[in-house]
C-alpha positions as CSV (number, residue, x, y, z in Angstrom):
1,X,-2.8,22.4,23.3
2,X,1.3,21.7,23.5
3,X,1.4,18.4,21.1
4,X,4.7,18.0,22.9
5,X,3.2,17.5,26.3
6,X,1.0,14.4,24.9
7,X,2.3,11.1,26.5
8,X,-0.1,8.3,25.4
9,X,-3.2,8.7,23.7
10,X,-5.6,7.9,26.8
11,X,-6.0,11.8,27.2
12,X,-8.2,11.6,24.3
13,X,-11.1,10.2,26.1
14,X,-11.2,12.7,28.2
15,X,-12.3,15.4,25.3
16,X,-15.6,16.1,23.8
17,X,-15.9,16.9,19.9
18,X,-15.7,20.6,20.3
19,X,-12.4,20.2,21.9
20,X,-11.0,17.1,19.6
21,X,-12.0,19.1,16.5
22,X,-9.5,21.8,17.8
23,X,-7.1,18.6,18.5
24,X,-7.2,18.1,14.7
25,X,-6.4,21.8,14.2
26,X,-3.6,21.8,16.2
27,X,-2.1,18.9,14.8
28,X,-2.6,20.6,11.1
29,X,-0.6,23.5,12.2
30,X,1.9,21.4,13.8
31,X,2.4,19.0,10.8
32,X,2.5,21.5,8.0
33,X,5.0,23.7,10.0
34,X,7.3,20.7,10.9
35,X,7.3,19.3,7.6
36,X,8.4,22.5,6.0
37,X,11.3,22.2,7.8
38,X,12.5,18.5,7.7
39,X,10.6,17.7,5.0
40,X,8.4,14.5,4.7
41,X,5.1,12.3,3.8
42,X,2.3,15.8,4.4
43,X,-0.4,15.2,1.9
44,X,-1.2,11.4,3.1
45,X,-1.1,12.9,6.9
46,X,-3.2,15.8,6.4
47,X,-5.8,13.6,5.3
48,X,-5.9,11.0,8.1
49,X,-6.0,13.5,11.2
50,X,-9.4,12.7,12.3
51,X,-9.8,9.4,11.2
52,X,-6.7,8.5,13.7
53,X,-7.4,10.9,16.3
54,X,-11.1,8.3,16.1
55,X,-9.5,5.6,16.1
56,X,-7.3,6.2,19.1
57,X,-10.4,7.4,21.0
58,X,-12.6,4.8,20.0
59,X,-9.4,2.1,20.7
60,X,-7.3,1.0,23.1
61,X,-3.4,1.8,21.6
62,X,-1.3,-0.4,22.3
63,X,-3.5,-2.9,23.8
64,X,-5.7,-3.0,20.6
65,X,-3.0,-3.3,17.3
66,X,-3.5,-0.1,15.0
67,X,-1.2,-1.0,11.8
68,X,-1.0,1.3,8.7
69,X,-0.6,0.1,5.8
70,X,3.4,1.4,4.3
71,X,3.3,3.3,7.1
72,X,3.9,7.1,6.0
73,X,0.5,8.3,6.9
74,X,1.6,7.7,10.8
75,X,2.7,10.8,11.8
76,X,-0.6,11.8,13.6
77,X,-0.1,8.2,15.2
78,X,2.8,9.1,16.8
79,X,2.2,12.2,17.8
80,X,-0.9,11.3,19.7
81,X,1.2,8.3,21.0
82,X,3.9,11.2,22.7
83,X,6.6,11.6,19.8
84,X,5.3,15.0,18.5
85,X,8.7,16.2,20.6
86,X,10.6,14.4,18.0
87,X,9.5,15.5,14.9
88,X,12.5,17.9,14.5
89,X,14.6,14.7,14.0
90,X,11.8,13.5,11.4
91,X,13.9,10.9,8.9
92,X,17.4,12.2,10.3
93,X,20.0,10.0,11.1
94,X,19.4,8.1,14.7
95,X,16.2,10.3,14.6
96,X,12.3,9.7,14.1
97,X,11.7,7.3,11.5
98,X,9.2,8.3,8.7
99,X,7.4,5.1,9.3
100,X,5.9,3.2,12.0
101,X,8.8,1.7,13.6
102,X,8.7,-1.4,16.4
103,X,11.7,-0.4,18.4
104,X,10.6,3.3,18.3
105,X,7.2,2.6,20.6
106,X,5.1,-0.2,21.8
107,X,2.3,1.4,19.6
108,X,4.0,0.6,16.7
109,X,2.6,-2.8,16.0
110,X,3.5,-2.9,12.3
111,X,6.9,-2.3,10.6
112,X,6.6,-1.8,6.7
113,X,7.7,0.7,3.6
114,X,5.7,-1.5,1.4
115,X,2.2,-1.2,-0.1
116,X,-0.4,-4.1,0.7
117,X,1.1,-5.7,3.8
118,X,-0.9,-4.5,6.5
119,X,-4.0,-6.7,6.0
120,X,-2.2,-9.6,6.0
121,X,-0.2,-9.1,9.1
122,X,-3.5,-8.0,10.7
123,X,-5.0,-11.4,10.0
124,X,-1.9,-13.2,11.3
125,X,-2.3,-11.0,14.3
126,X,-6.1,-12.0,14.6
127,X,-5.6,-15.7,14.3
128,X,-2.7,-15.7,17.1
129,X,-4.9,-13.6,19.6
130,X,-8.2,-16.1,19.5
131,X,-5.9,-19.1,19.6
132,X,-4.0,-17.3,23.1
133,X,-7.9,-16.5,24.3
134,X,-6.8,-12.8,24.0
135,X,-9.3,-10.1,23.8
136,X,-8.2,-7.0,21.7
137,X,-9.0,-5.5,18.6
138,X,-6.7,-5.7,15.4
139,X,-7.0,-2.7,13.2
140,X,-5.3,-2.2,9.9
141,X,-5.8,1.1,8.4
142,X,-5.3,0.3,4.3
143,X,-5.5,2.9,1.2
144,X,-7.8,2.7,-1.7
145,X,-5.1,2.1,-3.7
146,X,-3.1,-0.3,-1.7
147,X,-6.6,-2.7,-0.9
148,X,-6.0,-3.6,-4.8
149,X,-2.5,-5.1,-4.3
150,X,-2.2,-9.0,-4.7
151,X,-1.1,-9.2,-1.0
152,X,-4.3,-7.4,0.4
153,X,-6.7,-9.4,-1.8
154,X,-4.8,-12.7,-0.7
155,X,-5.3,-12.0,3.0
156,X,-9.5,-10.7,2.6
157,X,-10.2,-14.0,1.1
158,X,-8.3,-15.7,3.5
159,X,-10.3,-13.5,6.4
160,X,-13.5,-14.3,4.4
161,X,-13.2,-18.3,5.6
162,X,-11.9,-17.9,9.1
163,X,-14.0,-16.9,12.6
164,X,-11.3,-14.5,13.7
165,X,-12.6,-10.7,13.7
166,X,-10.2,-7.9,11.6
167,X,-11.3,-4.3,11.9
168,X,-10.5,-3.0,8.5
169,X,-10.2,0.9,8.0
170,X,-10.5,1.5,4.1
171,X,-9.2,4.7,3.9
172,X,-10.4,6.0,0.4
173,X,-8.3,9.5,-0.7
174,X,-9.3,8.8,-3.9
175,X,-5.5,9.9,-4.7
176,X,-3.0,7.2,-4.8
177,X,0.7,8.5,-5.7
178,X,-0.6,7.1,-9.0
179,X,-4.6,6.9,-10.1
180,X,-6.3,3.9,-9.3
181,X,-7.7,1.9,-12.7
182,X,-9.9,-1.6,-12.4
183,X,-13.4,-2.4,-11.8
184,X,-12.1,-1.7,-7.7
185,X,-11.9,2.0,-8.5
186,X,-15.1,1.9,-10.3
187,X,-16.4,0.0,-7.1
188,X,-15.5,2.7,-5.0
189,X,-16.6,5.8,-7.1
190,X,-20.0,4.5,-7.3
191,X,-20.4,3.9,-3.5
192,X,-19.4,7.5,-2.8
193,X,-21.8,8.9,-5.4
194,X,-24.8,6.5,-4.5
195,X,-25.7,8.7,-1.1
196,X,-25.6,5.4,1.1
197,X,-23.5,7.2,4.0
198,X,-26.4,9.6,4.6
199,X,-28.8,7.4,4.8
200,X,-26.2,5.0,6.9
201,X,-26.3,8.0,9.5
202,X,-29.7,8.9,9.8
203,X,-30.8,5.2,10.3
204,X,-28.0,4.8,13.2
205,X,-28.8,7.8,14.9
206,X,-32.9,6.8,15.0
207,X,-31.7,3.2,16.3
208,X,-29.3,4.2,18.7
209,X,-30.3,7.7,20.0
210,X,-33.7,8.2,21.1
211,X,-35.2,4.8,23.0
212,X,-33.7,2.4,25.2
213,X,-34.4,0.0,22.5
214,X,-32.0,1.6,21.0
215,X,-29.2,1.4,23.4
216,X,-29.5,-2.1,23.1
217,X,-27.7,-1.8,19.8
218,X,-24.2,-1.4,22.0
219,X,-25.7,-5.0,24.0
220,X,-27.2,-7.7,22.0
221,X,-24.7,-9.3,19.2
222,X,-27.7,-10.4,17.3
223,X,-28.7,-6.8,16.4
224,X,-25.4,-5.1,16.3
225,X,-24.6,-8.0,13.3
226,X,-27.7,-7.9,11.4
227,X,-27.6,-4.1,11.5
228,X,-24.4,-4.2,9.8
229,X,-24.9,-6.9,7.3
230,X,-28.4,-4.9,6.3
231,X,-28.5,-1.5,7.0
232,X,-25.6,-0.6,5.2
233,X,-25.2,-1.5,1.2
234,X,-26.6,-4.9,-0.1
235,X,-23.7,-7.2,-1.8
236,X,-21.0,-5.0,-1.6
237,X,-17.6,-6.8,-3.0
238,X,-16.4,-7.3,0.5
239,X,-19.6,-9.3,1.1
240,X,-18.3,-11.5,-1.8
241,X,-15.0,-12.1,-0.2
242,X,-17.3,-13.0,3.6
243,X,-17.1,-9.5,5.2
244,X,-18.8,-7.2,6.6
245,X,-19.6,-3.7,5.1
246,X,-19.8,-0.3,6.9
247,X,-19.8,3.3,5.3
248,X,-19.2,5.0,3.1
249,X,-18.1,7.3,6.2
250,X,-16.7,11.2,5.8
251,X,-13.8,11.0,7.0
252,X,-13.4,14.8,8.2
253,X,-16.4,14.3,10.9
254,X,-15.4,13.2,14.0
255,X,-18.7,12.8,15.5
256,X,-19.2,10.1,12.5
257,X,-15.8,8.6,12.7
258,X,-16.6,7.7,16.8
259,X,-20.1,6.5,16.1
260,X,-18.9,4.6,13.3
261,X,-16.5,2.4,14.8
262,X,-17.7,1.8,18.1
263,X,-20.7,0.1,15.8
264,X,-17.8,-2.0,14.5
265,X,-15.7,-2.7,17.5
266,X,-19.0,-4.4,19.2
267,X,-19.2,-6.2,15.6
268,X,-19.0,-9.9,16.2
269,X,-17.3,-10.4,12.6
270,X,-15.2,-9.1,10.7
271,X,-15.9,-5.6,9.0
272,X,-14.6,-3.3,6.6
273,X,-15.1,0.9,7.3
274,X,-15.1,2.4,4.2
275,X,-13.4,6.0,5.3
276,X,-13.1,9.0,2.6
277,X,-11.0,11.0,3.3
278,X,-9.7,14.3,1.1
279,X,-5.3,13.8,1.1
280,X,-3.8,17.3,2.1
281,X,-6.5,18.8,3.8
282,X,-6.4,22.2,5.8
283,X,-3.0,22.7,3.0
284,X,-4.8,24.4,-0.1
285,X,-1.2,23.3,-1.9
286,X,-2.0,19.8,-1.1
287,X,-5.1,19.6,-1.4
288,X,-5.2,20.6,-5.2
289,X,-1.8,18.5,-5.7
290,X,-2.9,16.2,-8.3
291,X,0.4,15.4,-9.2
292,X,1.7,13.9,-5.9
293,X,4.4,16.9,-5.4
294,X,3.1,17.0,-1.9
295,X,2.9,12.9,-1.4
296,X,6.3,13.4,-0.5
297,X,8.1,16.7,0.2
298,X,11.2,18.2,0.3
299,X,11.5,21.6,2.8
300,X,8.7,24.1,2.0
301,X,7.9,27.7,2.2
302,X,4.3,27.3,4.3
303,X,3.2,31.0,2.5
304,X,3.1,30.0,-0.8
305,X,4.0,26.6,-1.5
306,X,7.4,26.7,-2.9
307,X,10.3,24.3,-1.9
308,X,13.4,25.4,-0.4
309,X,16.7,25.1,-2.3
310,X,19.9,24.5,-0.1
């Protein structure tokens, strides 16, 4: 499809997989061949296509608050939210910011070039809609790396005494501009390896797929929140901290991604959806970056890799 024609990302729920799979294709092609011209954040982008093309279908942007945490890994954001027409102007003077930006769209919720903010301005966000009886989901979308920072632990143990419900999209690349160290990274290494998500996907397909029982899931509080506290992994760290624990979810499946958070959007508590995700994919130069050369580029040559000298 013509990314520039996208207005608003209602058209989303009008697609099946088959034809949001080719969405995330598209937008591939279109950020990897923009960003070798302008330059910009690619490997953190490439890695989130699917996870925010889900979240945008599973959402209500910019009813419900999607914030990301810095902010570089919004491009897909705002292309699905119509400023893929802008992208030539990417981090030019008067021109698209490289970050989520407040004044730039009304889906931009979230204003930050800093690690480890998101959370806490998600929480904020939280408390102000219950005490205006508002009804919308707040979403921060936080990095493996950033979850660590002082700010982000601050504001889970905060969220772990309070009533008022934070969607929060762990988004684990396992590739942080540097490598994560600490018993967090250990924490995170030992979920992936532990086979949990499979067994997360088979169970929530028999509940919620083949009797009416099932469908009952989507109705009665009750079930929805003991499924998540025990169908998932037992005292998990965010169980320390008060809450909730889903995944760990591939990232790359869309099908997954959808089933996934609708489970936590009829959550009545607050819940964490562990999401990884592999930085630079669909980019083979990206993807085997272990450096960070392609955390942020300069122009590119898309054929082989090599940056463009002036």
């Amino acid at each position: 499809m013509d990314l520039n024609e996208i207005k608003d990302p209602s058209f989303l729920k009008e697609l099946d997989i088959r034809q949001l799979n080719q969405l995330a294709q598209d937008i591939r092609y279109f950020l990897i061949n923009n960003i070798s011209k302008t330059g910009g954040h690619l490997s953190s982008n490439l890695g989130i296509v699917e996870l925010t093309i889900a979240l945008h279908y599973v959402f209500n942007s910019p009813k419900d608050k999607i914030l990301f945490d810095v902010g570089h890994q919004s491009y897909v954001h705002k292309i699905l939210t119509g400023r893929a027409n802008q992208f030539k102007t990417l981090r030019k003077y008067q021109g698209l910011s490289g970050f989520q930006k407040r004044c730039e769209s009304s889906h931009d919720v979230w204003e930050a070039g800093h690690s480890s903010t998101a959370l806490s301005g998600a929480v904020a966000m939280a408390i102000a809609r219950d005490l205006n009886n508002q009804d919308y989901s707040v979403i921060p979308v936080v990095g493996d790396a950033a979850m660590v920072g002082g700010e982000s632990l601050e504001a889970l143990n905060h969220l772990g005494s309070i009533n008022n419900k934070v969607i929060i999209i762990l988004n684990d690349n396992q590739m942080a501009i540097g490598k994560s160290v600490g018993g967090f990274g250990d924490f995170l290494s030992s979920i992936r390896l532990s086979g949990t998500y499979n067994n997360l996907k088979q169970d929530y397909r028999n509940i919620t797929s083949k009797n009416k029982i099932g469908k009952m899931v989507f109705n009665v509080s009750k079930r929805v929140k003991d499924f998540v506290k025990h169908g998932l992994i037992d005292d998990t760290i965010f169980e320390d901290f008060g809450v909730d624990y889903l995944g760990p979810v591939n990232g790359h499946d869309l099908d997954d991604l959808i089933r996934v958070l609708n489970l936590a959007k009829i959550s009545k508590t607050s819940v964490v959806v562990h999401v990884v995700t592999k930085k630079g994919r669909g980019y083979r130069y990206a993807e085997n970056d272990y450096a960070g050369k392609w955390h942020g580029i300069a122009p590119f040559n898309v054929n082989d890799g090599t940056i463009k000298h002036p």
